[in-house]
N, CA and C of each residue as an Amber inpcrd file, in Angstrom:
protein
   207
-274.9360000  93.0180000 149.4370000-274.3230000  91.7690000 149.8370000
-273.1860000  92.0660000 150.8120000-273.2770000  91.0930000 151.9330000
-271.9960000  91.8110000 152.9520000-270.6500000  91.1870000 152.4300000
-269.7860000  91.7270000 152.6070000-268.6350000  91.5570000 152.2860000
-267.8990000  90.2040000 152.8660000-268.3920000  89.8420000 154.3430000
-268.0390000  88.9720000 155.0390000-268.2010000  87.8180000 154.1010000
-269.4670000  87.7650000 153.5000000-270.0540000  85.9110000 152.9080000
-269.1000000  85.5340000 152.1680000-268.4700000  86.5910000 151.4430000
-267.4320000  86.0910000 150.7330000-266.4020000  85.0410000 150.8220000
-266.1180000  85.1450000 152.3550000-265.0680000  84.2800000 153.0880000
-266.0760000  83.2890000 153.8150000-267.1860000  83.1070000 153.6280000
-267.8380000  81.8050000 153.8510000-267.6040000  80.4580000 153.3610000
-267.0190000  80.7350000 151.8260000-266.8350000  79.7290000 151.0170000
-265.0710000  79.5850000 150.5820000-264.6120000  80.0070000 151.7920000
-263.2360000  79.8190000 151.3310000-262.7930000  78.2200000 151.7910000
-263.2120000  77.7130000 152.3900000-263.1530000  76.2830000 152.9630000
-263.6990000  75.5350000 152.1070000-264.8230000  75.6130000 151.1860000
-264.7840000  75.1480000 150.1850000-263.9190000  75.2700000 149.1180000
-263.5930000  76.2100000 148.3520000-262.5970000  76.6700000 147.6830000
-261.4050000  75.5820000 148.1200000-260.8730000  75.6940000 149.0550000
-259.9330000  74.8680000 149.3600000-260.0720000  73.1450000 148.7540000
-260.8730000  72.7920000 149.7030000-261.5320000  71.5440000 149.3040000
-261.3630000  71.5730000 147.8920000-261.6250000  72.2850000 146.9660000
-262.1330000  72.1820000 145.8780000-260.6250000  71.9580000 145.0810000
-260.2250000  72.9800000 145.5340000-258.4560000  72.9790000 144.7380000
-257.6880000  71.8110000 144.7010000-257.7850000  71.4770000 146.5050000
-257.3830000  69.9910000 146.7380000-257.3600000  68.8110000 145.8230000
-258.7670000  69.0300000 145.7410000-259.7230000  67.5510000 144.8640000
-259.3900000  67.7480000 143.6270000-259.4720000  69.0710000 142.8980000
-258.7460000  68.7170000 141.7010000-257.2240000  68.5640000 141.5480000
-256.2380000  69.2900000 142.3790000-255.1750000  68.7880000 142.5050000
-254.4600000  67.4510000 142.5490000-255.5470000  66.2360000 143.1880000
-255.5810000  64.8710000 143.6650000-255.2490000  64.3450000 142.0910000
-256.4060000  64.5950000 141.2610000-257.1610000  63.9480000 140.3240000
-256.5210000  63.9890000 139.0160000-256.2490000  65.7410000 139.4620000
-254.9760000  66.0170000 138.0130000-253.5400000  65.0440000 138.1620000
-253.4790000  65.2620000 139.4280000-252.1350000  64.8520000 139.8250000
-251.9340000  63.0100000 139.4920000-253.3730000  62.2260000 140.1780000
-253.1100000  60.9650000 139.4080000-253.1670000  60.8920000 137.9820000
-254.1700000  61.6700000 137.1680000-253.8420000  61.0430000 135.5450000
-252.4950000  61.7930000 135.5570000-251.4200000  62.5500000 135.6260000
-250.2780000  62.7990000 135.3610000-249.3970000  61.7000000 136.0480000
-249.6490000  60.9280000 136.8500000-248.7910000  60.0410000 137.4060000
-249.3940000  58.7700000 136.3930000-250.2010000  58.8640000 136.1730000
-250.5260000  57.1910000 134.8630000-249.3850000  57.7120000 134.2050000
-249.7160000  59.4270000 133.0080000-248.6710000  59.0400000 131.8660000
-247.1140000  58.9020000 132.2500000-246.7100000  60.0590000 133.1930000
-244.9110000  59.4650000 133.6080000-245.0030000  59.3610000 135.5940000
-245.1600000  58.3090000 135.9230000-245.2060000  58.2300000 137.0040000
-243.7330000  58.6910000 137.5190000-244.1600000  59.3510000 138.6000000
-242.9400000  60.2110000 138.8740000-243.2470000  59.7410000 140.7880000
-243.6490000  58.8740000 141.3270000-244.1280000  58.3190000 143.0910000
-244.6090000  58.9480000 143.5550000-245.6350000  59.9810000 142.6590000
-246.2190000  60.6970000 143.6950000-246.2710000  61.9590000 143.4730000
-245.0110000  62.5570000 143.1610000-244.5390000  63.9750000 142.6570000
-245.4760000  64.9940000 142.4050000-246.0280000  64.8150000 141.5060000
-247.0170000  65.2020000 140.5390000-248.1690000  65.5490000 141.5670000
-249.0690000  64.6310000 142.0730000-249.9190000  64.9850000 143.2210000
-249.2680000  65.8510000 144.5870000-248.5240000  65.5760000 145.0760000
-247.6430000  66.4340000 145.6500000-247.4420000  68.4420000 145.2180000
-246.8880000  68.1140000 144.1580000-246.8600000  69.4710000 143.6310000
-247.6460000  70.0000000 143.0040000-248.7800000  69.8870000 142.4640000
-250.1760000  70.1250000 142.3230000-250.8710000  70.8800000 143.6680000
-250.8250000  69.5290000 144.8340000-251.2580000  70.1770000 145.6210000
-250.4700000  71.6360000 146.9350000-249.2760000  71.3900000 146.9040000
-248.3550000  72.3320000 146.9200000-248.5960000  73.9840000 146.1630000
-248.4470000  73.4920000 144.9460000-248.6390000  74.6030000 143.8520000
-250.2560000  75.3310000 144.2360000-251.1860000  74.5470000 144.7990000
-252.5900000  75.0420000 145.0600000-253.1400000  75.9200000 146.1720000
-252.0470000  75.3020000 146.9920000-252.0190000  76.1020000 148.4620000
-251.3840000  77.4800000 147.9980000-250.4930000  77.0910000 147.7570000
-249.7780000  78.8990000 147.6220000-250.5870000  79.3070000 146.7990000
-251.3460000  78.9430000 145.9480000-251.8350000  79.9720000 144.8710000
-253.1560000  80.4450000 146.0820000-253.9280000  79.9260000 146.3230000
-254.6490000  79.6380000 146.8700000-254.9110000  80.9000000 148.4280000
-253.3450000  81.0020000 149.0760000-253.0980000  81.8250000 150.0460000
-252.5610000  82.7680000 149.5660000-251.5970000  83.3310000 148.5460000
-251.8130000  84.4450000 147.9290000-253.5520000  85.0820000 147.3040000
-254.4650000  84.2810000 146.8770000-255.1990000  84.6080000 146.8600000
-256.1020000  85.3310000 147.6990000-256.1240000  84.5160000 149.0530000
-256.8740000  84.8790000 150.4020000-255.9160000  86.2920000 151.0150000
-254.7340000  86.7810000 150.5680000-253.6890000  87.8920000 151.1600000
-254.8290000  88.8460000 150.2920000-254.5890000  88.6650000 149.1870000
-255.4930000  90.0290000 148.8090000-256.4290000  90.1330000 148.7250000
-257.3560000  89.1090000 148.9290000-258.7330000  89.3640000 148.9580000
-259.2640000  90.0220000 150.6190000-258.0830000  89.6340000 151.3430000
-258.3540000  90.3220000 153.1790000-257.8660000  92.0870000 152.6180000
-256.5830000  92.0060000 151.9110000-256.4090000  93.6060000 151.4740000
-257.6960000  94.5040000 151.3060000-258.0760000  93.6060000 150.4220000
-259.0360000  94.5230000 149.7540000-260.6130000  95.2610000 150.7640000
-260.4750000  93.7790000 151.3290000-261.3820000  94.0220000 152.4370000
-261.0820000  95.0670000 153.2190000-259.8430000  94.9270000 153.9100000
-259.6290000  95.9910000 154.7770000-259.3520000  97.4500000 154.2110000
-259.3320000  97.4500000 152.7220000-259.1370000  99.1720000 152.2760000
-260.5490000  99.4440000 152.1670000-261.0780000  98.6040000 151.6810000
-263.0860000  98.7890000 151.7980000-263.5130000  99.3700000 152.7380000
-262.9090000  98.7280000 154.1240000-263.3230000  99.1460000 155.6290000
-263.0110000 100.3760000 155.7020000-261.3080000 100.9230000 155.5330000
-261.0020000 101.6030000 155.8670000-261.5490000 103.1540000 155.0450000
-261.9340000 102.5810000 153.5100000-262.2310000 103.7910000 152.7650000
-263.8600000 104.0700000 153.4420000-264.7940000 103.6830000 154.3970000
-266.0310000 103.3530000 154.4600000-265.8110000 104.0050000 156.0930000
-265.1840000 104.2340000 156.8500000-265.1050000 104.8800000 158.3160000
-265.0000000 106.5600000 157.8840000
């Protein structure tokens, strides 16, 4: 399997975090509505997790490469 496909589905991934971020974020705004907050920092909190994720998954890639020359 090439290593590349991996990062095929990172745009989904995203999408995906998003949408549950949305969803979590409104039923937490039913029980203490906070204007928004909640969806906000959900989706906040998703990105960074999200791009720390993609930092090491390029690491890893590139020690792969580099252990493989």
């Amino acid at each position: 399997m090439n290593k590349y496909i991996v990062f095929a589905g990172v745009g989904f991934e995203l999408v995906g975090l998003i949408v549950v971020s949305v969803f979590a974020g409104e039923y937490l705004e039913q029980i203490k509505a906070t204007k928004g907050l909640w969806v906000a920092g959900l989706i906040l909190l998703s990105l960074v997790g999200w791009m720390i994720q993609l930092v090491y998954m390029l690491k890893k890639t590139e020690k792969q490469k580099s252990e493989n020359i």
